[in-house]
DRENPA-69061 format. One record per residue (C-alpha): residue number from 1; residue in three letters; x, y, z. Coordinates in Angstrom, 3 decimals. Layout:
! DRENPA-69061
  pos  code        c1        c2        c3
  NUM   ALA         X         Y         Z
...
! end
This chain:
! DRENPA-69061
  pos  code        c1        c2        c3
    1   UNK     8.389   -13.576   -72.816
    2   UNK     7.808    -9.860   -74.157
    3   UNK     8.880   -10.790   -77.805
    4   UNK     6.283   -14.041   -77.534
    5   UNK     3.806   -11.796   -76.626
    6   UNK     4.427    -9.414   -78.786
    7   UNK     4.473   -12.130   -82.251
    8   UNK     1.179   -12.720   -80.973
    9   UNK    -0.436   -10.224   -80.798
   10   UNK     0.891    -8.912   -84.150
   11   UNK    -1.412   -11.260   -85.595
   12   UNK    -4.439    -9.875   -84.325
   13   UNK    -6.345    -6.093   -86.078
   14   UNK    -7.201    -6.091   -81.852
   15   UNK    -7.434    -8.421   -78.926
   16   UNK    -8.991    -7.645   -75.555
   17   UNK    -9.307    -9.839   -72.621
   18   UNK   -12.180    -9.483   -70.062
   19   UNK   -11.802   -10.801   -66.602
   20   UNK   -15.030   -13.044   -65.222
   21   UNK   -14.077   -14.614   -62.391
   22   UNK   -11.602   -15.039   -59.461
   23   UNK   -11.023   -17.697   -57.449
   24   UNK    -8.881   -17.088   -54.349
   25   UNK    -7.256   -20.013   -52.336
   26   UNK    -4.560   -19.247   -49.849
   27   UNK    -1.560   -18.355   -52.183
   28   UNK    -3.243   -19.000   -55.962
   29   UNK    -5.873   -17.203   -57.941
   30   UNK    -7.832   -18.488   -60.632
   31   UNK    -8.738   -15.643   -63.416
   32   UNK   -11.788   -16.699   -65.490
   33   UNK   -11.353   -14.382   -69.038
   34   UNK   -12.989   -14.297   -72.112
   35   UNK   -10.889   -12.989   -74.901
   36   UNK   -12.177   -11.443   -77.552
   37   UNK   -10.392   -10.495   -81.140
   38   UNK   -10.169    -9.926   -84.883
   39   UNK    -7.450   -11.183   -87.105
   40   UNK    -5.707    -9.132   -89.341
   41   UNK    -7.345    -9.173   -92.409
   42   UNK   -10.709   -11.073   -91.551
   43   UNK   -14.150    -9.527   -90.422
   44   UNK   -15.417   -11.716   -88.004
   45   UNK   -14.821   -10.956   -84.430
   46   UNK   -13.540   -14.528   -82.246
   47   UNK   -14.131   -15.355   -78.874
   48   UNK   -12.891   -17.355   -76.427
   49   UNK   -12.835   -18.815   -72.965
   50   UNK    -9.827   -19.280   -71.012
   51   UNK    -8.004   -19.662   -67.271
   52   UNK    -5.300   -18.529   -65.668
   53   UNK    -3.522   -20.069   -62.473
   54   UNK    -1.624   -17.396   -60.561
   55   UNK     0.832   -18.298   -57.711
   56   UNK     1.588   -15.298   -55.209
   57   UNK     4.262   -14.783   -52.674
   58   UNK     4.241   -11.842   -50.306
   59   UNK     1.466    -9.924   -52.688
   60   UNK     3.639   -10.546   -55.845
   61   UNK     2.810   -12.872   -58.926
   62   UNK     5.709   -15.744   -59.305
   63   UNK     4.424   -18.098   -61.652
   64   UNK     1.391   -18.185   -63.719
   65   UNK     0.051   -20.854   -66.354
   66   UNK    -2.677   -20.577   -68.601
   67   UNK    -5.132   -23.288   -69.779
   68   UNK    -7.677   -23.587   -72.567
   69   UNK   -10.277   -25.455   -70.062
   70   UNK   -11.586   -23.697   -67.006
   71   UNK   -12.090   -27.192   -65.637
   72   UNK    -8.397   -28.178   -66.225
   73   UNK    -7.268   -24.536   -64.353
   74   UNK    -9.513   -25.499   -61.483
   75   UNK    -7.938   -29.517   -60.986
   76   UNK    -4.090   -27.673   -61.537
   77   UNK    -4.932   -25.292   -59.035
   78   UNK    -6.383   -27.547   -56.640
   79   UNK    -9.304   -26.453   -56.752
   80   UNK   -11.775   -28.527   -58.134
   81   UNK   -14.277   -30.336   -56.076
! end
């Protein structure tokens, strides 16, 4: 999972991730982020939306998935209205 990470964020001059929102329901969170980065070599600064579904046990992280649609995190997370 480090090396992953790490090939992709070698393809980045920077990438930050901002936290918007959380969602709390009994033992999931939903994390609302906008990330925002330049690729190596370009100029223009990208920016992006996505979700993350977090599963706790006991106060520790055991699973989390990520989604491209904040709408799609909130149905997988059972959460949607």
């Amino acid at each position: 999972c480090a090396a992953a990470m790490r090939g992709y964020l070698s393809a980045w001059e920077w990438f930050r991730t901002e936290a918007i929102e959380f969602i709390e329901a009994d033992d999931t969170i939903l994390v609302v982020c906008r990330d925002h980065a330049r690729p190596k070599g370009g100029s223009a600064e990208l920016e992006r939306e996505v979700a993350a579904v977090w599963t706790m046990r006991q106060g520790l992280a055991t699973r989390v998935h990520y989604y491209d649609d904040r709408d799609e995190a909130l149905m997988a997370a059972g959460l949607s209205s």
